[in-house]
C-alpha positions in Angstrom: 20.0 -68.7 -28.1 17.1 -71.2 -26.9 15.9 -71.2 -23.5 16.3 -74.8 -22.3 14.4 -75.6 -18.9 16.8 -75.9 -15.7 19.5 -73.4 -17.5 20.6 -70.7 -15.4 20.9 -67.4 -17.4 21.4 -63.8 -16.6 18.5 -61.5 -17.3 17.4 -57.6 -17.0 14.1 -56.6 -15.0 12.0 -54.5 -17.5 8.7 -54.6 -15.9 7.2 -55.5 -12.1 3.9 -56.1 -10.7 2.1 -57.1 -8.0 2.3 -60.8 -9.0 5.7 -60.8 -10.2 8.5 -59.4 -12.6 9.6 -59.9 -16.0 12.7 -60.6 -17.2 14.4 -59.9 -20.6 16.6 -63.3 -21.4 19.4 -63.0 -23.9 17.8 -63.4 -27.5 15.3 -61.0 -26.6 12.7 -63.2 -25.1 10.9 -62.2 -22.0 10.0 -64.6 -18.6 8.1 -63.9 -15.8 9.4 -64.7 -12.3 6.3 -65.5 -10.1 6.3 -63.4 -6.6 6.7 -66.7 -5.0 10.3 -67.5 -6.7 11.5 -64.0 -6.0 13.1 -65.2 -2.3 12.9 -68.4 0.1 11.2 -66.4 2.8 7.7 -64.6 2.1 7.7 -61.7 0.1 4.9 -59.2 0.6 6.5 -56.3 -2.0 7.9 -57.5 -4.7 9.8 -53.8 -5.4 11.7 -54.3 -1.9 13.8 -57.4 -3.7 13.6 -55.9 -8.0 14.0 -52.9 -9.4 13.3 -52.2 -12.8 17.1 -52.6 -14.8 18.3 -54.8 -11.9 20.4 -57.5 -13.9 19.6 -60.5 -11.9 20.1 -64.8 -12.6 17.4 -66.8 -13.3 16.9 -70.6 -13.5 14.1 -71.5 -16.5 11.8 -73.7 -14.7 9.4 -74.3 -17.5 8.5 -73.5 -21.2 4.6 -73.5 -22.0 3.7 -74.9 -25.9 2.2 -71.1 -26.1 6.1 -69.1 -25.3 5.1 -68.7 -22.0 8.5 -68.6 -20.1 8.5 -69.2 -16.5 11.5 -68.5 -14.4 12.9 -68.3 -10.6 15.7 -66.2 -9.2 15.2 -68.3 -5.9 16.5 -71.6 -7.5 19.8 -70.2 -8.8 21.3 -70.4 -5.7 22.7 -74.5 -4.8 20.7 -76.0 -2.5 23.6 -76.5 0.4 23.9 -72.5 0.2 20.3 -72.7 1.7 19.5 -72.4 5.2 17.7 -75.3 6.6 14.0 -74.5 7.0 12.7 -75.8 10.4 9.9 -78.2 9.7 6.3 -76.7 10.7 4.9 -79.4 13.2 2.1 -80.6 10.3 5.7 -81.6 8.4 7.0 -83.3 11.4 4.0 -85.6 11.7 1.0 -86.4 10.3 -0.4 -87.2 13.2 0.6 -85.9 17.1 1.6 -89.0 19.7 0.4 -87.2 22.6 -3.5 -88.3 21.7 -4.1 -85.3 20.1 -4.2 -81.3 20.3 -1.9 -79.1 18.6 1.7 -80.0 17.7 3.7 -80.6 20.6 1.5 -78.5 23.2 0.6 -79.8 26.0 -3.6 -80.5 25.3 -4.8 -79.4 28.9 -8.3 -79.5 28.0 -10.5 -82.4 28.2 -10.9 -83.9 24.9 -14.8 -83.7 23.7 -16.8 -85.9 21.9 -18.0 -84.8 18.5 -21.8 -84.5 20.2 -20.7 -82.2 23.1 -18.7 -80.1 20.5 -21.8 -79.7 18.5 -24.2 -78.8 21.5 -21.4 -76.2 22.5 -22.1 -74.9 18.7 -25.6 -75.0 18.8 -25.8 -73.1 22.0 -23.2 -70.7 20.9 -25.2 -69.8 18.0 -28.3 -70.0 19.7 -27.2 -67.4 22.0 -25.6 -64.9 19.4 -28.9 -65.3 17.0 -31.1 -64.1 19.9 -28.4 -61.5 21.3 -28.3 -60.4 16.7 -32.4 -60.5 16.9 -32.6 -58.7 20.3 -30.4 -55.4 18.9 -31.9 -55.5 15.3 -35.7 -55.5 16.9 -34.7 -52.4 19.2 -33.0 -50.4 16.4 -36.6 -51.0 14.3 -38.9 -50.0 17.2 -40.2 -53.8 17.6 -41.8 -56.0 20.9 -44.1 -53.6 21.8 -41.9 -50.2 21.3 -44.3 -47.3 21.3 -44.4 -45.0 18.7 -45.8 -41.6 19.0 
């Protein structure tokens, strides 16, 4: 049987890692679903969706020139079975209309000019570079510690 790209077949888990599981397609050949087309939602363990044996769909999404075979378990499923995703606000728009901020908070704070952001820096760092030279001259016995 040849694996065509965008045909749904039904595989076996033989093997999972921390990057993703591969799948034994009929004819023998093996595909790798990436971690990321395991689920819509995040998926920090891979072993909490697969098991080795599961039987389980996949969708081919691509075929590399070397026999790579990429697949996704995710993609089986119609897209109207899907629950809509609400949009992040950097989906929503580009750019805010309420002159700036965050998303749709409410920007409270007086927007600064790129200068008094940068002498807020440098006298941040100024501040932790002296507080960093103050402990690290102690700990070595310096400014005039005596030493016995």
């Amino acid at each position: 049987m040849s694996i065509e790209v965008g045909s749904k077949v039904q595989g076996k888990v033989t093997g999972i890692t921390h990057f993703g599981a591969f799948v034994e397609l009929p004819g023998g050949t093996t595909g790798l679903v990436h971690i990321s087309e395991v689920a819509d939602n995040y998926v920090k363990d891979i072993n909490e969706f697969l098991t080795v044996g599961q039987e389980v769909e996949v969708k081919v999404v691509n075929v590399e020139k070397d026999g790579k075979i990429g697949l996704s378990i995710r993609k089986t499923k119609d897209s109207p079975e899907r629950p809509a995703r609400p949009q992040s606000s950097s989906q929503r728009s580009s750019r805010p209309s309420n002159g700036g901020g965050r998303g749709n908070r409410p920007n409270n704070r007086p927007t600064l000019s790129f200068e008094d952001k940068m002498n807020r820096f440098l006298k941040d760092s100024e501040e932790r570079l002296t507080a960093i030279k103050r402990q690290t001259e102690s700990k070595r016995g310096g400014r005039g510690a005596r030493r016995g």
